[in-house]
C-alpha positions as CSV (number, residue, x, y, z in Angstrom):
1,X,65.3,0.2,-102.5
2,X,66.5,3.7,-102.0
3,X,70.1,2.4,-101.3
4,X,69.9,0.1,-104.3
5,X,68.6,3.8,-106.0
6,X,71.6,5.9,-104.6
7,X,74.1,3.7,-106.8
8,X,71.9,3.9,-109.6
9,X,69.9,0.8,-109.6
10,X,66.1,0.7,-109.6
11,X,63.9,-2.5,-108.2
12,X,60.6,-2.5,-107.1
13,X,58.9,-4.0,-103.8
14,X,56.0,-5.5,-106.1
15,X,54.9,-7.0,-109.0
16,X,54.1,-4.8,-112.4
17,X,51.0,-5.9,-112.2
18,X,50.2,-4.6,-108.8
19,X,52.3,-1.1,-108.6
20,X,48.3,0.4,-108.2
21,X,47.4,-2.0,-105.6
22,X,50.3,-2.1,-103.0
23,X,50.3,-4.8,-99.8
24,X,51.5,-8.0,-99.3
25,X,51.7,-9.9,-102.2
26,X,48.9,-13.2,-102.6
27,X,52.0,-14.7,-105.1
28,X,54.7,-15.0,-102.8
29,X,51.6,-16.6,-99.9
30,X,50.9,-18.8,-102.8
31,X,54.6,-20.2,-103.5
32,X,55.5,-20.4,-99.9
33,X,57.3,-17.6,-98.9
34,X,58.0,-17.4,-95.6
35,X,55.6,-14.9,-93.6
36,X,58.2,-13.4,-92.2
37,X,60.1,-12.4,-95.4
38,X,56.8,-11.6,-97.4
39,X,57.9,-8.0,-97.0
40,X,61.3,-8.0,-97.3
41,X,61.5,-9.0,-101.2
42,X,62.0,-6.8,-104.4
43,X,61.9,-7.4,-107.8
44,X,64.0,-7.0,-110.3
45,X,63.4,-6.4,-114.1
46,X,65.6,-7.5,-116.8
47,X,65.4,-7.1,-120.7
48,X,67.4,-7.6,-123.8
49,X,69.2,-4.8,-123.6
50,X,70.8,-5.4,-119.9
51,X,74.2,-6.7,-120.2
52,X,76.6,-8.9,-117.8
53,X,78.5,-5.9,-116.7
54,X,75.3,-4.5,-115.5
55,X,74.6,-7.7,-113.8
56,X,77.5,-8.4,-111.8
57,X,77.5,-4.4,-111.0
58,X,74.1,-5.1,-109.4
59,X,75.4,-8.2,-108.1
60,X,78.5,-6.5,-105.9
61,X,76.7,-3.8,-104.6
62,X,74.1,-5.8,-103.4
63,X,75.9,-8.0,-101.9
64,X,77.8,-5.0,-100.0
65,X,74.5,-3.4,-99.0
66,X,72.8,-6.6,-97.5
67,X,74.9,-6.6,-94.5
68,X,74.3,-3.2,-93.5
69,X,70.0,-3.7,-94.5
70,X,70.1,-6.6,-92.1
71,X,71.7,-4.7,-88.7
72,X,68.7,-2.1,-89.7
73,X,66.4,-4.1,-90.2
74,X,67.0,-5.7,-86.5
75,X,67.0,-2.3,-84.9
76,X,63.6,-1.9,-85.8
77,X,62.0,-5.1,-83.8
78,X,64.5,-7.8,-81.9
79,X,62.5,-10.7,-81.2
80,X,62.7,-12.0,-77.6
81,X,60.3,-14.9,-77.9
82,X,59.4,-18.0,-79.9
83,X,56.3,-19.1,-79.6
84,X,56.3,-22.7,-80.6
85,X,54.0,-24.8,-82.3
86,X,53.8,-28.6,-82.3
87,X,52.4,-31.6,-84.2
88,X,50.8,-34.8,-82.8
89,X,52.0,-34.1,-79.1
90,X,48.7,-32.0,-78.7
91,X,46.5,-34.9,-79.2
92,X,48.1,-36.7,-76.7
93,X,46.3,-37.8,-73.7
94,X,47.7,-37.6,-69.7
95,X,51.3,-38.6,-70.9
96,X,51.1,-35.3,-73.0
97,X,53.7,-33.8,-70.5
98,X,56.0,-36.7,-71.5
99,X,56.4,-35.4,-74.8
100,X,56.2,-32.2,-74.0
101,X,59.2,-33.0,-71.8
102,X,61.2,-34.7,-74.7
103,X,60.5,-32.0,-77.2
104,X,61.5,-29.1,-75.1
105,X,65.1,-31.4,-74.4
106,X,65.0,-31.4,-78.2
107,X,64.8,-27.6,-78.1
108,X,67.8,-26.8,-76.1
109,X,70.2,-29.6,-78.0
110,X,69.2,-27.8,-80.9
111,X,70.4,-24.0,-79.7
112,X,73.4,-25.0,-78.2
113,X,75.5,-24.3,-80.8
114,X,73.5,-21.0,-81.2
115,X,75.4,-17.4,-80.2
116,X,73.3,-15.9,-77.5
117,X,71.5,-17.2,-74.5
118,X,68.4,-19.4,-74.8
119,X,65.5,-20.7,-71.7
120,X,62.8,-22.9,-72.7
121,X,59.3,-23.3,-70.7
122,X,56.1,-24.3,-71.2
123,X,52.2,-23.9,-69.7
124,X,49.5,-25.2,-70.5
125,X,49.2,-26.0,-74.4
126,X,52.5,-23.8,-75.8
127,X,55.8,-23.8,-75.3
128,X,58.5,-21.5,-75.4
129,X,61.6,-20.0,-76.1
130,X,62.9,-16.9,-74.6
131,X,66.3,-14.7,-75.5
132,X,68.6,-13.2,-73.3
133,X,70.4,-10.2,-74.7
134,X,71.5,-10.3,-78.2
135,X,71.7,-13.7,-80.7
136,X,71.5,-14.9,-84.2
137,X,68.1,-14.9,-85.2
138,X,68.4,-16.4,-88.3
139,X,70.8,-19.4,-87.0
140,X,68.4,-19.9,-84.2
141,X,65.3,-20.3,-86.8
142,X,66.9,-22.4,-88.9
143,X,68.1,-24.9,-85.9
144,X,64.0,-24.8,-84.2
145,X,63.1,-25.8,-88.0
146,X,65.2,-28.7,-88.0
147,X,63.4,-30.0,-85.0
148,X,61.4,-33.2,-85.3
149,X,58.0,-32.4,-83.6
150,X,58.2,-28.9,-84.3
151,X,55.4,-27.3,-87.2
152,X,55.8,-23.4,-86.7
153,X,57.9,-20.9,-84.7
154,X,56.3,-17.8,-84.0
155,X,58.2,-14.7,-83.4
156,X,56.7,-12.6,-80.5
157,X,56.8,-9.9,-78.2
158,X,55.3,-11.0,-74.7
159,X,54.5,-8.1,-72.1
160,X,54.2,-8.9,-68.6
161,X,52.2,-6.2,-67.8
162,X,48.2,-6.7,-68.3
163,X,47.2,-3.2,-68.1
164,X,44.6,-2.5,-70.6
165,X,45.9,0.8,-72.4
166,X,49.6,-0.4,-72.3
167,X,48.2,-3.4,-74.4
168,X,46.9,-0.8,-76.9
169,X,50.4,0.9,-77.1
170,X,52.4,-2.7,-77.5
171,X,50.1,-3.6,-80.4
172,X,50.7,-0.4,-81.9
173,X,54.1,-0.5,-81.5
174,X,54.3,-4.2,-82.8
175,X,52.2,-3.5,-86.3
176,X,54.6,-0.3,-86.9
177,X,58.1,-2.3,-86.7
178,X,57.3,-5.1,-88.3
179,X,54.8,-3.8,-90.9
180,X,57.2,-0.9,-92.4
181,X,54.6,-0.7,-95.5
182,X,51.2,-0.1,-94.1
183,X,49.6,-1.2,-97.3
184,X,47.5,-4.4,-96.0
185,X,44.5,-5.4,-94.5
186,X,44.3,-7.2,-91.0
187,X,42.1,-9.3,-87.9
188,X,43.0,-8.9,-84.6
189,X,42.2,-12.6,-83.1
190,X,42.4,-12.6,-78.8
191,X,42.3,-15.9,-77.0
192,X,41.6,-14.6,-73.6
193,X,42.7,-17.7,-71.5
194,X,43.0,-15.3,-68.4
195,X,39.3,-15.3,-67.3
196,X,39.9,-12.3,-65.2
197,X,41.3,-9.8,-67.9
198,X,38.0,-6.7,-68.5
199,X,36.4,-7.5,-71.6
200,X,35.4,-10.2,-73.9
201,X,37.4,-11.5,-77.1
202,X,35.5,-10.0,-79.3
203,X,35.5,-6.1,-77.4
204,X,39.1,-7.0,-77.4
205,X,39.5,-7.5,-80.9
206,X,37.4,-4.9,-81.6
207,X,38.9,-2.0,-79.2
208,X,42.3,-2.7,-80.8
209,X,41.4,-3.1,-84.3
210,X,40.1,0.4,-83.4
211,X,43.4,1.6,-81.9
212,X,45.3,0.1,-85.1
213,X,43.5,1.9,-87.2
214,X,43.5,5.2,-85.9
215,X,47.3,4.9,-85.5
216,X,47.3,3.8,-89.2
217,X,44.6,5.0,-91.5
218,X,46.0,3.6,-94.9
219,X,45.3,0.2,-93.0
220,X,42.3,-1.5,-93.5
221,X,40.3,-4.2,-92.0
222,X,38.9,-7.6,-93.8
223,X,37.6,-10.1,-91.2
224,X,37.2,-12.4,-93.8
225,X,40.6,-13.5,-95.7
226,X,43.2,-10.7,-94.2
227,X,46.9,-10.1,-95.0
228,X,47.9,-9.9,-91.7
229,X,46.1,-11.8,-89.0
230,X,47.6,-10.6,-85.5
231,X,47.4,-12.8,-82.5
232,X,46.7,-11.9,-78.8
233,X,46.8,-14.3,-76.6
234,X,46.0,-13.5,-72.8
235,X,47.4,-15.9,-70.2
236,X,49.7,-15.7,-67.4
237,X,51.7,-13.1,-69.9
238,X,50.0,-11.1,-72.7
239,X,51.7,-13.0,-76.3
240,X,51.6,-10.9,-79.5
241,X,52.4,-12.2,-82.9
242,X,51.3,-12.2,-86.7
243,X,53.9,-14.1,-88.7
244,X,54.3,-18.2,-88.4
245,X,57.4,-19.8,-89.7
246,X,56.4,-23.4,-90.9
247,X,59.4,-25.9,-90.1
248,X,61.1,-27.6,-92.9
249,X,59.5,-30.9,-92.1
250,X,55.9,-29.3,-92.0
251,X,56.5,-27.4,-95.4
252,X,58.2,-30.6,-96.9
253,X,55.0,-32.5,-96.2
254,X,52.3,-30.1,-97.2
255,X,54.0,-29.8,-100.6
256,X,54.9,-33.8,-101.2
257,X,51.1,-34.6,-100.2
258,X,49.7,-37.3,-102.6
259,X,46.5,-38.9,-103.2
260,X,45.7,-42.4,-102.0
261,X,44.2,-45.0,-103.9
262,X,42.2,-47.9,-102.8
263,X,42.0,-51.0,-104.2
264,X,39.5,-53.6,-103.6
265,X,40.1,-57.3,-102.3
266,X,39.1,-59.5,-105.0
């Protein structure tokens, strides 16, 4: 926005009808917005007495400003993980593996053609992608999302260490790059697969919703229905994510859903 403001254009990062209440918008959820680009949007306001030239002015300097927004933007957090999420294979019984097997094959067809350099692996229940070095993050969403089999891709940041307060300083870390405006409320949600890790889920939860929001005091918590629900999960590696990008195929389906009638046999 304050780029836009330097050449003399002024948008806004929320609705009108929000300005007093800032945070993730509950429209863009509602319409299907990525959750990945639910904070990356502005709006822009137009009445009667805007005119073409001002248009196509706004236009060409957006257009010259994207480019340089984007290479920020990916300074700030470089995803080095997928974490991704599948359909009917979980339901499958001891030929799970099979599929499993098949999809991951799918996985690595699909990034072929993708610039940087891709491994796919899997343990038990969640399977994974993993970059090495740099690569086009948006060419290697769109190709997972093209998948059959796949419902979500989760960007995440995996540490390897499982020290306790270097947990603490990832998941602050993690909520300040990709959360630039602190203006939401939150959940921390652990799975603690690895048996042997100190504490419960819930301390865990607790201890870092704790260290979140004495790192960020204009954050607040809701348990209930939060903005932002950030995922720990706590097996071989330590996985942290908040953001799930539904496939084309899964968001096709949830919004061509239609009723079923039944007829009886006369």
């Amino acid at each position: 926005m304050h780029a836009l403001e330097d050449r003399g254009i002024y948008v806004s990062s929320g609705s009108a009808c929000s300005s007093n209440h800032p945070g993730i918008s509950g429209t863009l959820k509602a319409i299907g917005v990525r959750d990945d680009l639910l904070d990356a949007t502005i709006r822009i306001s137009l009445s009667e007495l805007n005119n073409k030239e001002e248009a196509d002015y706004f236009i060409k300097n957006l257009k010259e400003l994207l480019p340089l927004l984007r290479k920020f933007v990916r300074k700030i957090m470089k995803y080095k993980s997928f974490l991704i999420k599948y359909g009917e294979i979980g339901v499958k019984g001891k030929n799970r593996y099979m599929f499993e097997d098949a999809l991951m094959k799918q996985i690595r067809t699909a990034l072929k053609e993708v610039e940087g350099k891709f491994s796919v692996s899997k343990e038990l229940g969640r399977i994974y992608v993993d970059m090495d070095g740099e690569y086009d993050y948006e060419e290697a969403v769109d190709r997972l999302s093209k998948v059959f089999g796949i419902v979500g891709i989760c960007p995440m940041v995996r540490i390897e260490s499982k020290d306790y307060e270097n947990l603490k300083v990832k998941v602050v870390e993690y909520v300040d790059a990709v959360y630039p405006d602190k203006n939401f409320t939150f959940k921390v949600d652990t799975r603690r697969a690895d048996k042997s890790f100190p504490g419960t889920s819930e301390s865990i939860n607790a201890e870092l919703g704790e260290v979140i929001l004495n790192a960020f005091p204009e954050i607040k918590v809701n348990v209930r229905k939060p903005d932002v629900l950030i995922k720990v999960e706590i097996r071989t590696y330590i996985n942290i994510y908040s953001v799930e990008i539904p496939t084309r195929r899964n968001a096709l389906s949830a919004q061509t859903e239609v009723p079923c009638f039944y007829f009886p046999v006369v």
